[in-house]
N, C-alpha and C positions, 0 to 999 in steps of 0.2 A: 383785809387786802394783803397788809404782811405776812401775814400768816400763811394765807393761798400762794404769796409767791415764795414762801420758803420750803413751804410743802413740794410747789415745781418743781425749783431749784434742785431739794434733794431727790426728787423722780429722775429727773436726769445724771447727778451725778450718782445714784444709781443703776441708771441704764449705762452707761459711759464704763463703769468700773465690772457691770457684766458682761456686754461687749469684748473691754479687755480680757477679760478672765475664761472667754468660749476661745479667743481669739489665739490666745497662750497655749492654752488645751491643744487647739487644731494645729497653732501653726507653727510653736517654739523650735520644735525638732528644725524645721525644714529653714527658717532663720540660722540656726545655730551651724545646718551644712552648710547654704547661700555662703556664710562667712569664711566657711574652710574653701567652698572654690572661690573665693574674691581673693585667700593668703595663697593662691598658686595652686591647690591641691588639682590633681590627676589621678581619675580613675585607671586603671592599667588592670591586665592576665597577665600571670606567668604558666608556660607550663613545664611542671617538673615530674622526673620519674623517681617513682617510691616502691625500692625494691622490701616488699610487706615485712618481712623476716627484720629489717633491718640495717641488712648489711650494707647495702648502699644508694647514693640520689643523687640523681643529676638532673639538667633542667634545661630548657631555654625557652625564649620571652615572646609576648604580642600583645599590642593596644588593646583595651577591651573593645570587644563587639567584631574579632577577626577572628580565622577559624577556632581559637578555644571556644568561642562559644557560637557555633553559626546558629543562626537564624534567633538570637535575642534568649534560645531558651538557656534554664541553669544550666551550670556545668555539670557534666559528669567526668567520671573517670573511662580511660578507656588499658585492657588490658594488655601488656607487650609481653614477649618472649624473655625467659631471661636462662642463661649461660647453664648455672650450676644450684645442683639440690632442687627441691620442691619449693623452691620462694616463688611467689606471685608478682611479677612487677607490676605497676599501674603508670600510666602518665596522667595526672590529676591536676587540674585549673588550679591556681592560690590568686582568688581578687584580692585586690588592693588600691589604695593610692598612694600617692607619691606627692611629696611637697618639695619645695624649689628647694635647691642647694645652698644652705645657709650654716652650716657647719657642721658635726659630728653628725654619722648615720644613728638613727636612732629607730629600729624595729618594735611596732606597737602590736600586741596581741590581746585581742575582747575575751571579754568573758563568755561562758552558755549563753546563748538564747540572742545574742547579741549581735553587731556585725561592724565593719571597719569605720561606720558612721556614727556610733557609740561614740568614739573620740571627740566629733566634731566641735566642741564647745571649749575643749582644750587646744584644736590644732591650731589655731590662728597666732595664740601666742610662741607656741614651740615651734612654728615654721620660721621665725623671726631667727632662730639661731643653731638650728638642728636641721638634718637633713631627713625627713620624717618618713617611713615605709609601714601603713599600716595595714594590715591585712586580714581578711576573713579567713576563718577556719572552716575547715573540710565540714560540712553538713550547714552552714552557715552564709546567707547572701549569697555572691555568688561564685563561689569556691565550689568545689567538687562535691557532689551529693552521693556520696559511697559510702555504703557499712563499710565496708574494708580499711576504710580510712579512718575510723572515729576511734582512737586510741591514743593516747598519750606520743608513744610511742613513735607513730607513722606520722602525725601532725608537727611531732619533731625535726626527723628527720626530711620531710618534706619543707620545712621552712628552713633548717640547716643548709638547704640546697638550693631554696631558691635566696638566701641572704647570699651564697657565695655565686649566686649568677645576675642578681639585681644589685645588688647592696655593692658587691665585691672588695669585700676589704673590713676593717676592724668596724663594730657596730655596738650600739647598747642594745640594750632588751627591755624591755618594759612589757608584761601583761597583769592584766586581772584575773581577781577570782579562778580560774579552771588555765586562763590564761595566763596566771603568773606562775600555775606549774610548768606547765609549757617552757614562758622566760626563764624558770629555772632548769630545765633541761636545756635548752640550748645551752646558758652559759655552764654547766656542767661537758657541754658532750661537744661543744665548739669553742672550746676556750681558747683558741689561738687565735682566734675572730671577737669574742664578746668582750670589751673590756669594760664593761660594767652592766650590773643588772637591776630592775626596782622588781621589786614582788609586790603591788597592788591587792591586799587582802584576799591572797591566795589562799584556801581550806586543808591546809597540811594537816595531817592527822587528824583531817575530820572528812576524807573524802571517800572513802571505800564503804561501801555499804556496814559493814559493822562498824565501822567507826562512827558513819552520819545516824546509827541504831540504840548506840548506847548510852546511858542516862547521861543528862536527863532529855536527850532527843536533841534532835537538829532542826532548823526551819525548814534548811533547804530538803531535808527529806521529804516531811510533812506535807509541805504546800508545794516541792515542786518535782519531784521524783516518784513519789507515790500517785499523785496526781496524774503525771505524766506517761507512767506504766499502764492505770488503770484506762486512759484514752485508750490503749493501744490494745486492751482484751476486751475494747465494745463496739459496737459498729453501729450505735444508734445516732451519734454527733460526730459528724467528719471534721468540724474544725476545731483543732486543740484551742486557739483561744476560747473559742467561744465554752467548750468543756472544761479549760480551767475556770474561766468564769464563775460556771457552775460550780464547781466543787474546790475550789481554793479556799484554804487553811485562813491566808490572810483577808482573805474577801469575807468570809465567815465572822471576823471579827468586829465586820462592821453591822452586824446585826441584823436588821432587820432589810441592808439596805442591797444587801447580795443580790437577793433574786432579780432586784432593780438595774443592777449593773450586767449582771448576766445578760437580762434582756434588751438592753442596751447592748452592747457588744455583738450578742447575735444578731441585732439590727444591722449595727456597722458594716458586720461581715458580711452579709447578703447583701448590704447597698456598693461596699466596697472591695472583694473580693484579693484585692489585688496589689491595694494598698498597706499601708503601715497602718498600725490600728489606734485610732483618737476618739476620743468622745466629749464630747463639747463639756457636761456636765460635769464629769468625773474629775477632779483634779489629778493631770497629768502624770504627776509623781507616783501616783495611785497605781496605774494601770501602765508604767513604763514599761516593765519587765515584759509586756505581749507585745511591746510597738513592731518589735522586729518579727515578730514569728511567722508571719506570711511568707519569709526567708527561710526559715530554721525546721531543719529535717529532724523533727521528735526521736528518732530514733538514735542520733547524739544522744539525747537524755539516759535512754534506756543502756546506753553503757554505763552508765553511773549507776543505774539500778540493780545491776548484775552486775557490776565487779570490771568487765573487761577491758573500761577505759585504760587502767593502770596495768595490766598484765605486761609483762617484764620488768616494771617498775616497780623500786622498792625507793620511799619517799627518805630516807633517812641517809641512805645511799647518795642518791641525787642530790641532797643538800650538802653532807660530807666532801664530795669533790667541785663545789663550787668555790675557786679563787679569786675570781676576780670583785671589786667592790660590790658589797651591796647595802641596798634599801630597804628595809623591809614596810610599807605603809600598813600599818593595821589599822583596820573601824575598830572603835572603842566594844571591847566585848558590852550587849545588853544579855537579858533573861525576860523572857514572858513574864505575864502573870502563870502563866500556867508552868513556869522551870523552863520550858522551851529555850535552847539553845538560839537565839537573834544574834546570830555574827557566823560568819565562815569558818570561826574556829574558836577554840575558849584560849583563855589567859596563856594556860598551862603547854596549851599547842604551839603558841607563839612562842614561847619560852623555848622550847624544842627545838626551834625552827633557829629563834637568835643564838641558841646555844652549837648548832651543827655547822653554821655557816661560816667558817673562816673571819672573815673579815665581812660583816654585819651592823648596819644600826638601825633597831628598829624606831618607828614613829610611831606614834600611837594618835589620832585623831579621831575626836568628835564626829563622827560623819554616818553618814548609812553606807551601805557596800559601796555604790559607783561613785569612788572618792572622786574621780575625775571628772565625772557630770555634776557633782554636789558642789566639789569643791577644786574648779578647776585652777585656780591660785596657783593653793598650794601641792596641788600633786603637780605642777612644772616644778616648784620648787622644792621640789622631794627630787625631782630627775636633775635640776640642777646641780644638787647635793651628791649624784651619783655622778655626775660628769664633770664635777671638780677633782671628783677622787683621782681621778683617772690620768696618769702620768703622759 
């Protein structure tokens, strides 16, 4: 009889603890936003003009869901006239939210693949004492879906112009990965505005195609750029996740269990087309990197794959003319078994990066890339560190 009831007993707190564990999978993300709109967060459009060339941006603003975007669908870009030479201007959507006015502006930029809900896990604390504007990038949620825009460059300058039309006035900078080069280009190219910037394990000198090529390899090539190219030269799988699925570097290492997941996911996709991608089974962490991509226009990727994200940018440059404070967060360089480069950048990149940057400390943490979702503590406390500097 003891026995039959200990046996129950642990039936159920096995049922109980996988319950939680589907529950987490499905519903953590949308928890972690719930809480950013309970700290005040506000969705908002800005629309700003991005003369392509460069030379200059200006902007002005609307609620979301008002003509920048009629009738619910993404943004696009739309083309305007512009004065002088052969430049293109665009006036291009930049979504965002907006958190209540609780002290210094602090401008957040995502990484690839990602979008201004990436944050949510970190906003609640930093609305508490920051004035928070975090925003989607051009190809990303629902920001402007334009080739024309997906370049270092143009995503610059178009957030240069709308910090000086929403923000208006001195700002931090904070991005990840692809979007802490970004932070670092503004606070290079707006320094009378930026007064302090974090670089969230940004890929300095591992971001151009020959760099993310040479020994002993990069991940992000591997599993998500080659990957990402090859979607784009087949026409037999329309949905990138569901194709990276297929053919992902990292999904491969789980052996036998790929095809499993694959077919999962294509499940998903056909059931939910429209959503952010979960799978009950799969531990979430797993399969973060596709949550957003129902959002995310592949073809952002593919400037990475071909060189033209960065054209006019020279990364050593850009770090050179940054003055005002910064942070550098680095994830702890790992290696495959296989020599695979597992981090945004090696030791020696970092070194580079601390050594170009005027006034620099880098951090170095434990973590996997999205220090901010892993470890959302201490990346406030890495931006706290940047807005003490700050006179």
């Amino acid at each position: 009889m003891i026995a039959a009831i200990v046996v129950g007993i642990l039936a159920v707190c096995g049922a109980i603890a996988l319950a939680v564990y589907m529950d987490g999978n499905r519903h953590g993300e949308e928890r972690d936003l719930a809480r950013a709109y309970a700290a005040g967060f506000v969705e908002k459009q800005a629309t700003v003009e991005v003369v392509l060339d460069g030379e200059s941006a200006s902007g002005s603003g609307a609620e979301a869901g008002e003509e920048a975007t009629p009738d619910g669908v993404t943004a696009s870009s739309e083309a305007l006239p512009v004065a002088e030479g052969n430049a293109r201007s665009v006036a291009a959507v930049v979504n965002y939210a907006e958190g209540p006015d609780n002290g210094p502006a602090l401008v957040l930029v995502h990484g690839q693949g990602m979008q201004w809900e990436d944050y949510a896990r970190a906003l609640p604390d930093l609305a508490a004492r920051y004035h928070v504007f975090a925003v989607d990038c051009f190809g990303h949620g629902e920001s402007s879906h334009d080739e024309a825009l997906y370049s270092c460059q143009a995503i610059g300058e178009a957030l240069k112009a709308f910090a000086a039309q929403e923000v208006g006035g001195p700002y931090l900078v904070s991005g990840h990965s692809s979007g802490g080069i970004i932070a670092a280009w503004l606070a290079a190219n707006d320094a009378e505005n930026v007064t302090g910037c974090m670089l969230e394990d940004p890929p300095f000198f591992r971001v151009t195609p020959a760099e993310m090529q040479q020994e002993p390899g990069c991940f992000v090539w591997k599993d998500g750029f080659e990957v990402s190219h090859a979607f784009l030269q087949q026409d037999d799988v329309a949905d990138l996740a569901v194709y990276y699925a297929q053919h992902s570097y990292l999904f491969g290492l789980f052996g036998g269990l790929q095809p499993k997941v694959a077919e999962w996911t294509a499940q998903e996709r056909a059931a939910n087309p429209d959503a952010h991608l979960t799978l009950a089974w799969v531990p979430h962490d797993w399969v973060r990197g596709l949550y957003f991509y129902d959002d995310f226009d592949v073809r952002f990727g593919e400037t990475f794959y071909d060189g033209t994200w960065f054209d006019g940018v020279d990364q050593a440059d850009l770090l050179s003319r940054i003055a005002c404070p910064v942070v550098y967060l680095k994830a702890k360089t790992n290696y495959g078994e296989d020599g695979l480069l597992y981090a945004a950048n090696s030791d020696e990149d970092a070194a580079r990066v601390q050594d170009l940057v005027a006034n620099c400390e880098t951090v170095v943490i434990e973590s996997g890339h999205d220090v901010h979702y892993e470890h959302a503590d201490a990346f406030a406390g890495a931006l706290d560190q940047v807005a003490a500097q700050v006179g």
